[in-house]
N, C-alpha and C positions, 0 to 999 in steps of 0.2 A: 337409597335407590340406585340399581344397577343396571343403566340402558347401555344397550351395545347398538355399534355404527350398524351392525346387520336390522337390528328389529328395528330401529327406525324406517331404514330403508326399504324394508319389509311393509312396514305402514303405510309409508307415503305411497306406495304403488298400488296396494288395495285400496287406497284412498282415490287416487287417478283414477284405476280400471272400475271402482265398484263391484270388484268380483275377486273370490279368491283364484277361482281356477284362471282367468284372464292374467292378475299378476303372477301367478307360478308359472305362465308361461315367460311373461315378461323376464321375471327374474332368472328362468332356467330353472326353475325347482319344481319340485311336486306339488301336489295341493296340500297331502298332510303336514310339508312340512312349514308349509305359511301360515296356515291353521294353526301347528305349534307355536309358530313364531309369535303371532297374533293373540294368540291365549298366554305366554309367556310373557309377553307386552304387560295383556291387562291386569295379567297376577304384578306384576313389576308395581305399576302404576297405584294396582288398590281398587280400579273403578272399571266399567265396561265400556268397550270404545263404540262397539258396534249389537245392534238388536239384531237375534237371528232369527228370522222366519220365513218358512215355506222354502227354504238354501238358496236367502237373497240373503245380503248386510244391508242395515238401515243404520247408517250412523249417527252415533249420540251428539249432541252438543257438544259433551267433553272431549268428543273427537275433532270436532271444526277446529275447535281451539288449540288443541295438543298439535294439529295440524301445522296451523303458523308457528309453533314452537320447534317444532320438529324442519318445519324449513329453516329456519334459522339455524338451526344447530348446524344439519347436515349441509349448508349455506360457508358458512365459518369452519367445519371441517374441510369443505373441499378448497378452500381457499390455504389454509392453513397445510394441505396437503400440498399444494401446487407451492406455494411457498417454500416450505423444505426442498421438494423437490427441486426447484431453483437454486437453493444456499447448496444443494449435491452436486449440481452443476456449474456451480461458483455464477449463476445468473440471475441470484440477486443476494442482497446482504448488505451492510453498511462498513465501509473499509476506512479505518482514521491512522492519519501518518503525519508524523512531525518531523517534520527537515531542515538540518541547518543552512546557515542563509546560500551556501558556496553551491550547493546542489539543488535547491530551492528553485531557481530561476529558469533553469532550460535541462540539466538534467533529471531529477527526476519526475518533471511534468512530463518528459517524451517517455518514460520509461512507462509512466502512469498512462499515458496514450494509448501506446501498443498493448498493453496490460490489459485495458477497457476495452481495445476497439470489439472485441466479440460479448461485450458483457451490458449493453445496455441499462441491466437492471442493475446494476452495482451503486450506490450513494456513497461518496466519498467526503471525507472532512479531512482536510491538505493543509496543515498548519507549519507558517515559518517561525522556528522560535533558537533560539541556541544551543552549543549542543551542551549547557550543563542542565537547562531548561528542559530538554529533551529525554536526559538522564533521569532525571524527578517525575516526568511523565507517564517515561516507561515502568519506572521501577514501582510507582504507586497504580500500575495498573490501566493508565485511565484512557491511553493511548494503543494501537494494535502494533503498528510497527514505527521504528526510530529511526533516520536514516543523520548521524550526528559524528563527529570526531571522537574518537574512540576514549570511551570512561575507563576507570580502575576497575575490575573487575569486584561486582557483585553477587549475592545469591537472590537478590532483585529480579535480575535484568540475563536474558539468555544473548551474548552478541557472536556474529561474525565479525572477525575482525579483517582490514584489508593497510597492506601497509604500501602506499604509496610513495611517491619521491616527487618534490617540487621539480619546476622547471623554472627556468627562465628567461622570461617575456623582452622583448628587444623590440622596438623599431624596425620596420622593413627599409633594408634599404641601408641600416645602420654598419658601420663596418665590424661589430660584434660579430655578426651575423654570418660573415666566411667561417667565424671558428665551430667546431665541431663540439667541442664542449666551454663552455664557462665556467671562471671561476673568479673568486675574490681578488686575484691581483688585477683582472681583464674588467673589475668593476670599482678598482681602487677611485677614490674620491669622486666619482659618477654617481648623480643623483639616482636616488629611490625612490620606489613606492614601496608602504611598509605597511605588516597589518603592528594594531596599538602593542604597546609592551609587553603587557602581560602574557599576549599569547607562544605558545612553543614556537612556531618558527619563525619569528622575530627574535627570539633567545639564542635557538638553533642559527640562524643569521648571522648574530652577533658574535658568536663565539667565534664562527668560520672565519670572519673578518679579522678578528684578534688572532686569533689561529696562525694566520698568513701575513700579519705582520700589515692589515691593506686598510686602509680610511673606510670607514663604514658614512656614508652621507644621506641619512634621509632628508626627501625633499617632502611625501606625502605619509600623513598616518591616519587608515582608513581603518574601518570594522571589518569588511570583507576584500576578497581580491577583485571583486570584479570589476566596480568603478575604474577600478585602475589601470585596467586595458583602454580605457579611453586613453588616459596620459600616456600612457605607451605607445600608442598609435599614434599621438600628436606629437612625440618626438619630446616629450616634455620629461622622460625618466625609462629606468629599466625597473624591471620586478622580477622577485623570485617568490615562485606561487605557487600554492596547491596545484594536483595533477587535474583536478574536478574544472577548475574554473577554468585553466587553459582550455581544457578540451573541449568546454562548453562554448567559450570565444570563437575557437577555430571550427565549430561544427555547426553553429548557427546563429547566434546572437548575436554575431558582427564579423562574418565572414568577412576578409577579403579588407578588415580594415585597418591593414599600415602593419600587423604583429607579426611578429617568429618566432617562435619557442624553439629552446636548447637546453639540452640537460645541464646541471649546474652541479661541480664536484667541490668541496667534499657533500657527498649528499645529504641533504636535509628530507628528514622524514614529515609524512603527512596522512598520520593513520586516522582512516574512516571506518564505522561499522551500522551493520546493521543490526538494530535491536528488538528485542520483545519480550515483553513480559515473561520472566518465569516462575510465577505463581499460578495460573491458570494455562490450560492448553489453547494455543492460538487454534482460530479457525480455519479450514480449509481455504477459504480465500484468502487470508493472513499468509498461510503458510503458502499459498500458491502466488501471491507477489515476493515474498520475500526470497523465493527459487530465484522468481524473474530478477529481482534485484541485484539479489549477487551474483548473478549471468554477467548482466548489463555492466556492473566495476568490473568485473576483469575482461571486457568486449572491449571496456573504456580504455584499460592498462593497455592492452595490446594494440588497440588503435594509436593509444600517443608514444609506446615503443616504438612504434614504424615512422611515426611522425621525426622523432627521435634520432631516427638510425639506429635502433639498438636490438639488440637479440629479441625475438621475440620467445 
């Protein structure tokens, strides 16, 4: 059987008007051509919708019925229609993103903000997980976009990559804090906050320290950088931290408490990207935050360059 959206549409209005010449006008058509439509219908079908006599319609039974079937249909087309048309306007669809813990907390929920504020219909599923977790997610498909510390490249996984430069976190107030840049001697046997070993730049850290000949002293070893702006601002340690979590400290999540960031040489890298699937083609709303996103890192870099004093 081959119904089309017109001869439905066609039906249900003879169906309303009771007339064929009343719905040709409704619809804008002629008479013959709803007549067609309407005889095309009941060849479709196999059965007769309507008795003709004296050029009234008397409709069958089979018509009552075909009737609620045909609302239905044309019910879930137009719904189905608005729907798309929504996922064209990026104002509706369901958007799933995994972030690691550093960006998780204040940056990319503002970015997802501004993102939304015009998209009501948007459903999101915003998961924090790590970024080798985040790897596995993207690359098996199951996740839309990745916002994680940057993997080895795969045929998985499509990324932008963004290569950042730590900074380091000081005490306000602290006499660190006149110098213009940091470094391993200006942090010789002064305690730390450190992320665990394993990660790069506690490695990257480590070397710097041996590098310059200066006592490496951690005091804390944490999972993320952020906790550890607390200690920094209690005057209880210094840190050399991702660019994300500084910037997230001094921008909102605890404005104004006790810290100052200064670029710290020799530089320590802290490469971020943004990922997605590359096995399937992401979706217009996928692709249309992942613009935003990598707007938003380098809005970020240039904000904490100036912070910084450094070229922009």
């Amino acid at each position: 059987m081959n119904l089309s959206f017109r001869q439905l549409m066609t039906f249900r209005e003879v169906m309303r008007t009771g007339s064929i010449s009343q719905a040709a006008r409704a619809l804008g058509r002629t008479q013959p051509a709803v007549s067609a439509m309407i005889a095309g219908l009941e060849d479709e079908l196999g059965f007769k919708l309507f008795e003709r006599q004296q050029g009234k319609l008397t409709p069958q039974p089979e018509a009552r019925f075909f009737l609620e079937e045909c609302d239905d249909i044309l019910s879930r087309l137009e719904q189905t229609k608005r729907t798309l048309s929504g996922i064209s306007k990026l104002e509706a669809g369901h958007l799933r993103i995994a972030c690691h813990p550093a960006a998780s907390g204040f940056f990319l929920p503002k970015v997802l903000t501004e993102f939304l504020s015009d998209k009501p219909g948007i459903r999101v599923s915003l998961m924090m997980r790590s970024s080798s977790l985040i790897e596995e997610l993207i690359a098996s498909q199951q996740f839309d976009v990745g916002f994680a510390e940057t993997p080895e490249p795969r045929p998985s996984i499509r990324q932008s990559d963004f290569d950042l430069e730590c900074v380091c976190a000081i005490p306000a107030g602290d006499e660190l804090g006149a110098r213009p840049v940091i470094t391993p001697a200006d942090l010789d046997e002064r305690r730390l906050a450190v992320l665990f070993a394993e990660h790069p730049t506690y490695r990257q850290t480590v070397k710097a320290f041996d590098m310059a000949g200066c006592r490496f002293e951690p005091m804390f070893e944490l999972q993320t950088f952020l906790p550890g702006m607390r200690f920094v601002g209690a005057g209880l340690c210094y840190m050399i931290c991702d660019m994300i979590t500084a910037h997230s400290h001094l921008a909102g999540l605890a404005a104004g408490s006790g810290v100052v960031v200064r670029p710290f040489r020799p530089r320590i890298g802290s490469r971020v990207s943004v990922l997605t699937p590359a096995h399937r083609p992401g979706s217009q709303l996928s692709e249309a935050f992942c613009d935003m996103l990598r707007a938003r890192v380098e809005d970020m870099q240039t904000e904490m360059k100036e912070i910084l004093g450094q070229p922009v």
